[in-house]
C-alpha positions as a Markdown table, in Angstrom:
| # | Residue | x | y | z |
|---|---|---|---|---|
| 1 | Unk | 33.5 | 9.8 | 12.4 |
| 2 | Unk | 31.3 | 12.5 | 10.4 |
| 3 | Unk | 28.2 | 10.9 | 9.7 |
| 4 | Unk | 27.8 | 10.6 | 5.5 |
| 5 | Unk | 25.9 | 13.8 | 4.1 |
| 6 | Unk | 23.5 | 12.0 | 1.5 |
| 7 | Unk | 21.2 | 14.9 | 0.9 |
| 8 | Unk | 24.2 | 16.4 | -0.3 |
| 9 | Unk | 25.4 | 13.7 | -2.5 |
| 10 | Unk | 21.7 | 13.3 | -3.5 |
| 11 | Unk | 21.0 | 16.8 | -4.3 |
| 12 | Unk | 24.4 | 17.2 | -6.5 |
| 13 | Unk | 23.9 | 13.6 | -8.3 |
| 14 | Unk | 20.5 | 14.9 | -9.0 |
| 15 | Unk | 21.5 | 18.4 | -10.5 |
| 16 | Unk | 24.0 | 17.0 | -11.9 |
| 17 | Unk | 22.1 | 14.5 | -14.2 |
| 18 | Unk | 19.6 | 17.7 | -15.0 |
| 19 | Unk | 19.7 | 19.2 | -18.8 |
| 20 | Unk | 19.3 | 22.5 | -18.3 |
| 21 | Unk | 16.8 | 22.6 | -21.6 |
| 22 | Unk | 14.5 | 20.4 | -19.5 |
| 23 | Unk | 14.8 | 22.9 | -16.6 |
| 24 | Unk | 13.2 | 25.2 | -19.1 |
| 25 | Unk | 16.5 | 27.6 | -19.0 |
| 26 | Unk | 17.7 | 29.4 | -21.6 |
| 27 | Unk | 21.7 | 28.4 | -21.9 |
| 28 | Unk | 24.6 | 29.2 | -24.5 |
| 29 | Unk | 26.5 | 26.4 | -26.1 |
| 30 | Unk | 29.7 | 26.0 | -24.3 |
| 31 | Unk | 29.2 | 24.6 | -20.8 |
| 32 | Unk | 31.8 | 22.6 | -19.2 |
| 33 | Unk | 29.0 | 20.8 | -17.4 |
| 34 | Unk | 26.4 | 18.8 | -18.7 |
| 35 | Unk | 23.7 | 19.3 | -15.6 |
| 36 | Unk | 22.5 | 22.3 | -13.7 |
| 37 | Unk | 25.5 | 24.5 | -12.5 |
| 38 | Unk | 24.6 | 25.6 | -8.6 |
| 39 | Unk | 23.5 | 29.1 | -9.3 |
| 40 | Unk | 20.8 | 27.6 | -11.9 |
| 41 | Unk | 19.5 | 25.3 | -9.2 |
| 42 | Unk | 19.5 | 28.2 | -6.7 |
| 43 | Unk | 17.7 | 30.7 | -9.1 |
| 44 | Unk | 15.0 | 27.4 | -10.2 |
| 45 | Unk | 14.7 | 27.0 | -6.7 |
| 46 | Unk | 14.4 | 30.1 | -4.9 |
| 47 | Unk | 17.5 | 29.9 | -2.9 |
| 48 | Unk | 20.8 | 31.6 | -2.4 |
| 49 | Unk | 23.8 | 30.2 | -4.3 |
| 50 | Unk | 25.5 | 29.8 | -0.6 |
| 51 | Unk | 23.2 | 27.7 | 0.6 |
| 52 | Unk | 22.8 | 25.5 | -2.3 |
| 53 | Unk | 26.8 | 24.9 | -1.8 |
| 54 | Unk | 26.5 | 24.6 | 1.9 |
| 55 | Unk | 24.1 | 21.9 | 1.5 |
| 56 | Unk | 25.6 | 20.0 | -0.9 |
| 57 | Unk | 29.1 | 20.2 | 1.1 |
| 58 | Unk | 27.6 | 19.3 | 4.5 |
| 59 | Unk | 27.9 | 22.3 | 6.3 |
| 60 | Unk | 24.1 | 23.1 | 6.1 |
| 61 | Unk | 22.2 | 19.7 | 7.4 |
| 62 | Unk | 19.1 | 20.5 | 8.5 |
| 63 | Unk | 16.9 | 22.1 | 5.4 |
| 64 | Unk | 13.0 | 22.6 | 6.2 |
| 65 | Unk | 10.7 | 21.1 | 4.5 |
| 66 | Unk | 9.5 | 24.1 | 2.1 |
| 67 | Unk | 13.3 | 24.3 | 1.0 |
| 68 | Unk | 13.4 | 20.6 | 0.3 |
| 69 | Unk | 10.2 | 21.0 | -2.1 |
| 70 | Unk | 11.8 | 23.6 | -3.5 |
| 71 | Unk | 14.7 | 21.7 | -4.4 |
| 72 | Unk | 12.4 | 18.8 | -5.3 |
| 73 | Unk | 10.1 | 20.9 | -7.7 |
| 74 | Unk | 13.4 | 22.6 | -9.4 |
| 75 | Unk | 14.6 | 19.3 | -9.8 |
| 76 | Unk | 11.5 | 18.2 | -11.6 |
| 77 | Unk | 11.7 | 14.3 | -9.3 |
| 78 | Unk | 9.1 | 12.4 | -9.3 |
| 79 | Unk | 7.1 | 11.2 | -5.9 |
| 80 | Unk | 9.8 | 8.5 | -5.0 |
| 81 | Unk | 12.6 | 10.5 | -5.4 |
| 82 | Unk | 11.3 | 13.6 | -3.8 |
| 83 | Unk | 10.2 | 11.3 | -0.5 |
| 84 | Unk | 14.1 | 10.2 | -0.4 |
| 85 | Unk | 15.0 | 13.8 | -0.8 |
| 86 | Unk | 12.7 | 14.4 | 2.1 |
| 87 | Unk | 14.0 | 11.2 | 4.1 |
| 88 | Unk | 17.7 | 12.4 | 3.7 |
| 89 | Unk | 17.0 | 15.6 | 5.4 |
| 90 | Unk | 15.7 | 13.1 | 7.9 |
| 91 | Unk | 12.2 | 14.5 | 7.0 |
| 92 | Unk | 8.9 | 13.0 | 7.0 |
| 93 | Unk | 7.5 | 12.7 | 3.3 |
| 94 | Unk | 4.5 | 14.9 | 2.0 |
| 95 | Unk | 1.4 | 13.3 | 2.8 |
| 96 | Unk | -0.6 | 11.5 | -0.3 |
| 97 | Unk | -3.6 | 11.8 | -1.7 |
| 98 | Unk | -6.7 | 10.1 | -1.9 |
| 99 | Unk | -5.6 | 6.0 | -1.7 |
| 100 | Unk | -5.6 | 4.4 | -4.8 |
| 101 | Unk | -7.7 | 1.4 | -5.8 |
| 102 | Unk | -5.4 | 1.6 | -9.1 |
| 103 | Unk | -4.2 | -2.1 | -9.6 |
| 104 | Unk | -1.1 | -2.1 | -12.0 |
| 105 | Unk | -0.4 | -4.2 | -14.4 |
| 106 | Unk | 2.6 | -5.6 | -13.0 |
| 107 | Unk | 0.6 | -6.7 | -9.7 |
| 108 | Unk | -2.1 | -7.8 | -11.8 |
| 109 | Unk | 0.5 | -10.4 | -13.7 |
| 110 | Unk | 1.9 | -11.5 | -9.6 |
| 111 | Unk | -1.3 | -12.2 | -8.7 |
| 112 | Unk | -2.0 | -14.3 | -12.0 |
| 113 | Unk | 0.9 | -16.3 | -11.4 |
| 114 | Unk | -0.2 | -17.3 | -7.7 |
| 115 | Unk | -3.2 | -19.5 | -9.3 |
| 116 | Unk | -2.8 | -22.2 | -7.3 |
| 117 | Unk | -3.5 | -20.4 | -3.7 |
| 118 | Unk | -6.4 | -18.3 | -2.7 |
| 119 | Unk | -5.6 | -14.0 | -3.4 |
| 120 | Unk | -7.2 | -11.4 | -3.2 |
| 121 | Unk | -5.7 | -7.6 | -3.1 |
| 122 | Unk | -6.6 | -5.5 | -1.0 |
| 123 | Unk | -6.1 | -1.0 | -1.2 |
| 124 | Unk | -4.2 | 0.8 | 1.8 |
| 125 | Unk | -7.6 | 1.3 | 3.3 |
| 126 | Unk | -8.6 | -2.3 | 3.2 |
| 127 | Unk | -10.6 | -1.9 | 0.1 |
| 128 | Unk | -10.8 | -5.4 | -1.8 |
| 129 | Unk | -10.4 | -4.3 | -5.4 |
| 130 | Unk | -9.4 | -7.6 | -7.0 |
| 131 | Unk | -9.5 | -12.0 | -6.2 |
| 132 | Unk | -8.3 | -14.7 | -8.0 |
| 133 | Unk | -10.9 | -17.5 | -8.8 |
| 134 | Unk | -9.2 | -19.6 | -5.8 |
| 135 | Unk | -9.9 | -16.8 | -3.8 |
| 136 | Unk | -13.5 | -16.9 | -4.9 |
| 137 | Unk | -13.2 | -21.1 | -3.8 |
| 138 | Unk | -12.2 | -20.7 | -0.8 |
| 139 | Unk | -13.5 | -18.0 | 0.9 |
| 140 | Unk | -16.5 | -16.8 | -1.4 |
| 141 | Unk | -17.2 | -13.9 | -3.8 |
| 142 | Unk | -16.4 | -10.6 | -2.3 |
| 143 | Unk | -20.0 | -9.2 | -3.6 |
| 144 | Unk | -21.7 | -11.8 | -1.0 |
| 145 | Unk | -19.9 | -10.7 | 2.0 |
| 146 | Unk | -22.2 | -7.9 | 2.4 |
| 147 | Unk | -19.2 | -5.3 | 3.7 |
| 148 | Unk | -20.1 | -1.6 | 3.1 |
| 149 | Unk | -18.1 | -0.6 | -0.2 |
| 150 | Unk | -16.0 | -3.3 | -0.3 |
| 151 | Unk | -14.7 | -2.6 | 3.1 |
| 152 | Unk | -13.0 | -5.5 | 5.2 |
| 153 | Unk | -12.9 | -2.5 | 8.0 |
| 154 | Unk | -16.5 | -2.1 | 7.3 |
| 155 | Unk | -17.0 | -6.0 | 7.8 |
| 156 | Unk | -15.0 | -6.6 | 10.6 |
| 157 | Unk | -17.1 | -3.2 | 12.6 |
| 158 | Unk | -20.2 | -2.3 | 10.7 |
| 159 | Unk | -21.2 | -6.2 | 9.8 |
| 160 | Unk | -25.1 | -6.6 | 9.4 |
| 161 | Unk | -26.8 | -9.6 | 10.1 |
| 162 | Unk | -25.9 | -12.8 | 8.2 |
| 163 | Unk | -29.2 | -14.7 | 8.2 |
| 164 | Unk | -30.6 | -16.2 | 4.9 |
| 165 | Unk | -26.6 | -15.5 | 3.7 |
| 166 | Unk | -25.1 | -19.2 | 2.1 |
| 167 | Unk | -22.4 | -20.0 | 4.9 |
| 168 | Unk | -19.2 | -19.2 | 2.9 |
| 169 | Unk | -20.8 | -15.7 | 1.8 |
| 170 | Unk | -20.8 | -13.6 | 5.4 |
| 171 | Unk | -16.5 | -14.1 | 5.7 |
| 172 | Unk | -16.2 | -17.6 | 7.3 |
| 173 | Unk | -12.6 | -16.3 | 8.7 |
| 174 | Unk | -11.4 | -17.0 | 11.8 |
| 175 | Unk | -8.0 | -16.0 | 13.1 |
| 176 | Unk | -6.1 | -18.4 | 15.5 |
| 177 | Unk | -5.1 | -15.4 | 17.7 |
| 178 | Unk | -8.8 | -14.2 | 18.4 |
| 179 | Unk | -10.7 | -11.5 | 17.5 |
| 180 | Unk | -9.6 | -8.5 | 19.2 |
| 181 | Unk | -6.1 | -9.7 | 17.9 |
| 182 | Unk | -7.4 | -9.9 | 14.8 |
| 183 | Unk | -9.0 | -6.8 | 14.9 |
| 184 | Unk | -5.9 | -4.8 | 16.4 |
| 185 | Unk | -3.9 | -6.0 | 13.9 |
| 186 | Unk | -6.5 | -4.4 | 11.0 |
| 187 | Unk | -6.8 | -1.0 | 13.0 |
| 188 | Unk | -2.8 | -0.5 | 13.3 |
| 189 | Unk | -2.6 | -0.9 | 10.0 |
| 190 | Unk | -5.3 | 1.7 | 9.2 |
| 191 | Unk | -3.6 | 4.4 | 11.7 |
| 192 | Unk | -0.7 | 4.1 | 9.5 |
| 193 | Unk | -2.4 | 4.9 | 6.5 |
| 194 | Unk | -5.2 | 7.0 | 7.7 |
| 195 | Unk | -1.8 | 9.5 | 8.7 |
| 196 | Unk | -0.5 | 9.1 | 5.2 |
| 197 | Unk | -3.4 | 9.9 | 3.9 |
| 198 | Unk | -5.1 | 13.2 | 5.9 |
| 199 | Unk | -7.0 | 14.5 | 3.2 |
| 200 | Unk | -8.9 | 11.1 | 1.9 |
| 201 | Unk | -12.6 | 12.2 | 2.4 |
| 202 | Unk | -13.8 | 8.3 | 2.5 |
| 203 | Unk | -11.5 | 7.2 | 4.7 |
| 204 | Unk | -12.1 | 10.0 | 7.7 |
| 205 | Unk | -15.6 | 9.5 | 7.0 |
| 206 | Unk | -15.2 | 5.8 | 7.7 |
| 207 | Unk | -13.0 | 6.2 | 10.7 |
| 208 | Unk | -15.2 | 8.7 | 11.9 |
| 209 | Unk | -18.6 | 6.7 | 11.7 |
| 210 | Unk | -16.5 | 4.1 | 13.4 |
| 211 | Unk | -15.4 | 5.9 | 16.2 |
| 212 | Unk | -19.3 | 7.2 | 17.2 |
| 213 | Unk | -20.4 | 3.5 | 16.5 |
| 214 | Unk | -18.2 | 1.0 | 17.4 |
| 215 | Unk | -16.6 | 1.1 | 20.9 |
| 216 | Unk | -14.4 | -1.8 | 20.1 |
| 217 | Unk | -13.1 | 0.2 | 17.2 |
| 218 | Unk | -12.8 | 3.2 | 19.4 |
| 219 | Unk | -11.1 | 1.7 | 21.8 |
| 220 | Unk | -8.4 | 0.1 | 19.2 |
| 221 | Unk | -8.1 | 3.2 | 17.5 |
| 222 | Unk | -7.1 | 5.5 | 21.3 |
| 223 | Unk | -4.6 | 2.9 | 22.4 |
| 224 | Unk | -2.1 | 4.3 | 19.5 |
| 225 | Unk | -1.0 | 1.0 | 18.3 |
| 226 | Unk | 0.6 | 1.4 | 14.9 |
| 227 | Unk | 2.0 | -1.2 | 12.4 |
| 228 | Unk | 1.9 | -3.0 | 9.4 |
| 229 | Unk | -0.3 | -6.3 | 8.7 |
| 230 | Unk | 2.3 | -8.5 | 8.4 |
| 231 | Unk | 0.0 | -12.0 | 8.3 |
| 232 | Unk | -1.8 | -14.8 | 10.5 |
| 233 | Unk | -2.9 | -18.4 | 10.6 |
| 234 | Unk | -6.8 | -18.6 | 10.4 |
| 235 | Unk | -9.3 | -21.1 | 9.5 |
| 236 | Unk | -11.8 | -21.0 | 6.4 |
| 237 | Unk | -15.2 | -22.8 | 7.5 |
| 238 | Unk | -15.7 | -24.3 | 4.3 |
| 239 | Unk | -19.4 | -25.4 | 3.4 |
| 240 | Unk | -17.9 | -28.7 | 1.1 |
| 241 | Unk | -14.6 | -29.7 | 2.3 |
| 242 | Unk | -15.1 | -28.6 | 6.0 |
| 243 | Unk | -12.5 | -26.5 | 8.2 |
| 244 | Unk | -9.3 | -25.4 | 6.7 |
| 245 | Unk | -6.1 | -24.1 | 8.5 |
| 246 | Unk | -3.8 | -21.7 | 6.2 |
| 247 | Unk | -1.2 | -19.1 | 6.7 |
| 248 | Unk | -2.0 | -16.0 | 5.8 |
| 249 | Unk | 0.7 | -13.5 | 3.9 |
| 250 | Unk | 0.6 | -9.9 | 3.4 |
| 251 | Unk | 3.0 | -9.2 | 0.4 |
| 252 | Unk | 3.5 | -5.0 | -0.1 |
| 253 | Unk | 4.4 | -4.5 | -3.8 |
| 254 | Unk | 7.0 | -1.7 | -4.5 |
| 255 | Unk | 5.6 | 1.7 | -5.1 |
| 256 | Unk | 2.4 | 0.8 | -4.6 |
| 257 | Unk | 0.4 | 1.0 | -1.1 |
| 258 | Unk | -1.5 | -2.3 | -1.5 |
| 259 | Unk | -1.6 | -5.4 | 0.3 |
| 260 | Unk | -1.6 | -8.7 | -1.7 |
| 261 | Unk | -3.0 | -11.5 | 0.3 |
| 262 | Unk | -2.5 | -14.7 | 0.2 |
| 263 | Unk | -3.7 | -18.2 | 1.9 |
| 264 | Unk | -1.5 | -21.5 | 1.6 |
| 265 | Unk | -1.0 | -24.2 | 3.3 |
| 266 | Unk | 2.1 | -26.4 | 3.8 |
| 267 | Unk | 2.2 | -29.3 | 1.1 |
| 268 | Unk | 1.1 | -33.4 | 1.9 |
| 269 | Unk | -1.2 | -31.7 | 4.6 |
| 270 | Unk | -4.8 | -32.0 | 4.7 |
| 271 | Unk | -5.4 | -28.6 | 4.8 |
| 272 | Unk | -3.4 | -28.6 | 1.0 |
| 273 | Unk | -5.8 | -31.4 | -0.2 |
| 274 | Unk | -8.9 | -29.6 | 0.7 |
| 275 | Unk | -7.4 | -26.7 | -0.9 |
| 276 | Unk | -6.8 | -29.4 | -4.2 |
| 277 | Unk | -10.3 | -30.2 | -3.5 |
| 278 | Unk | -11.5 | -26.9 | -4.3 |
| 279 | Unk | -8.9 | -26.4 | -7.3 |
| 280 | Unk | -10.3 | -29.8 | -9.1 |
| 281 | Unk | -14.3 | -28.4 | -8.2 |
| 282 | Unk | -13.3 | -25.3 | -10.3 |
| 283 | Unk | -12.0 | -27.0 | -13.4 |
| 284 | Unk | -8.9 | -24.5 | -12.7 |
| 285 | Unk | -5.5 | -25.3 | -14.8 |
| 286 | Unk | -2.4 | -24.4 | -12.7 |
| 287 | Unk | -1.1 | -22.3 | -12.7 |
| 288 | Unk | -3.1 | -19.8 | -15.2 |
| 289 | Unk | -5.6 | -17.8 | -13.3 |
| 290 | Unk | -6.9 | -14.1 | -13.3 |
| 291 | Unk | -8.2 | -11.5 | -11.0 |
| 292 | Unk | -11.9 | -11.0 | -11.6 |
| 293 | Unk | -12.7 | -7.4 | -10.5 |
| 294 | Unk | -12.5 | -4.9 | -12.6 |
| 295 | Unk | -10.0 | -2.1 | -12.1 |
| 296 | Unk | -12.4 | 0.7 | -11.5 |
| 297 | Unk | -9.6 | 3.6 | -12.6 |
| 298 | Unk | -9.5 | 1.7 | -16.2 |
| 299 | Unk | -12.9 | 1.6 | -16.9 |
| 300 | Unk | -15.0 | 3.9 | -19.3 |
């Protein structure tokens, strides 16, 4: 069976739905069709009117990647639908940019609505840029931990000294699979995006400090592991209700590269009344609640 030729049916759904006045093309009145014909997309495009056909018909199926941002560009997508373009000619996707600490709104209303547990989210390159108050209850304010811009990669490998630091404040977190797990896990998840995003000055200068002054993070980072953080069970040392054992969860929202994370623990435990403990301390209603950092893109 003949494998199904979706850039083709992508790239003719996609001309198809074009105006040609948003094309910027100057076009008579009668047209039988309401999109681009092939030979507009071609000209828009740089490309020959042949291989516009032979792509969309399957006979052409391997276009290179400066022909696919032509098509892209022509077709005026935007970044999600020119990545599928790029995916459907089984090509990687351009790299991006610089990460973005940019919180949207419709994270920022998720995270309101998970009051009740501790939250905190967190950019691609494990940037905290926004906590709930729970969050701030449970494992103290981000500003105390003392990491190096906001960094939990900074933490975790470039911690100073904690001494004179309340307890809570120097990251009482301790995950049940051990450090270096724990510490894997992070750096896996920070080859992935260091390689999505080659050209963020910040985060090459972090990596590279790191690699000259940390051999556990140079070792991590040689070994090639690469992967998503996908959670953990740790325990908060907690200076007023003593040790408490959550799960941790690492929710991705669409079209965004940041990492909501979450703490719970299972309900009529003791780990869930230690966690009411800290809820009734606060004066917090359920299950309103707020991020507290400020969204650094938004500001004047």
């Amino acid at each position: 069976m003949a494998a199904t030729n979706h850039f083709g049916m992508t790239l003719r759904g996609w001309r198809e739905r074009m105006s040609p006045q948003d094309s910027g093309l100057e076009v008579g009145t009668e047209r039988r069709i309401p999109g681009l014909r092939r030979e507009e997309l071609a000209r828009l495009a740089g490309l020959s009117v042949d291989y516009v056909v032979r792509l969309e018909q399957g006979r052409a199926r391997n276009p290179s990647a400066q022909v696919v941002t032509a098509l892209a560009r022509a077709l005026r997508l935007d970044p999600a639908e020119r990545d599928h373009l790029f995916r459907c000619a089984d090509l990687a996707p351009p790299s991006a940019g610089n990460v973005s600490r940019h919180i949207p709104m419709s994270v920022r209303r998720l995270v309101q609505q998970m009051g009740d547990v501790p939250a905190a989210v967190f950019a691609a390159d494990w940037t905290i840029v926004g906590w709930n108050t729970m969050w701030t209850a449970a494992v103290g304010h981000p500003g105390t931990y003392g990491w190096d811009e906001d960094s939990l990669v900074s933490g975790m490998f470039r911690a100073s000294g904690t001494q004179g630091r309340d307890p809570i404040a120097a990251w009482p977190v301790w995950s049940w699979k051990g450090n270096e797990a724990q510490e894997e896990d992070l750096v896996a998840d920070l080859r992935v995006t260091a390689a999505a995003h080659p050209h963020d000055e910040r985060l090459a200068a972090l990596v590279e400090d790191l690699l000259r002054s940390n051999p556990r993070f140079a070792r991590l980072w040689c070994n090639g592991t690469a992967g998503p953080y996908v959670g953990d069970r740790k325990t908060i040392e907690h200076p007023l209700v003593g040790d408490i054992a959550l799960d941790v969860d690492a929710l991705m929202p669409a079209g965004t590269d940041l990492r909501i994370i979450t703490y719970a623990a299972p309900p009529e435990t003791t780990d869930a009344e230690k966690l009411d403990a800290l809820r009734a301390s606060c004066d917090l209603p359920r299950p309103r609640n707020r991020l507290t950092r400020p969204d650094p893109e938004t500001e004047g």
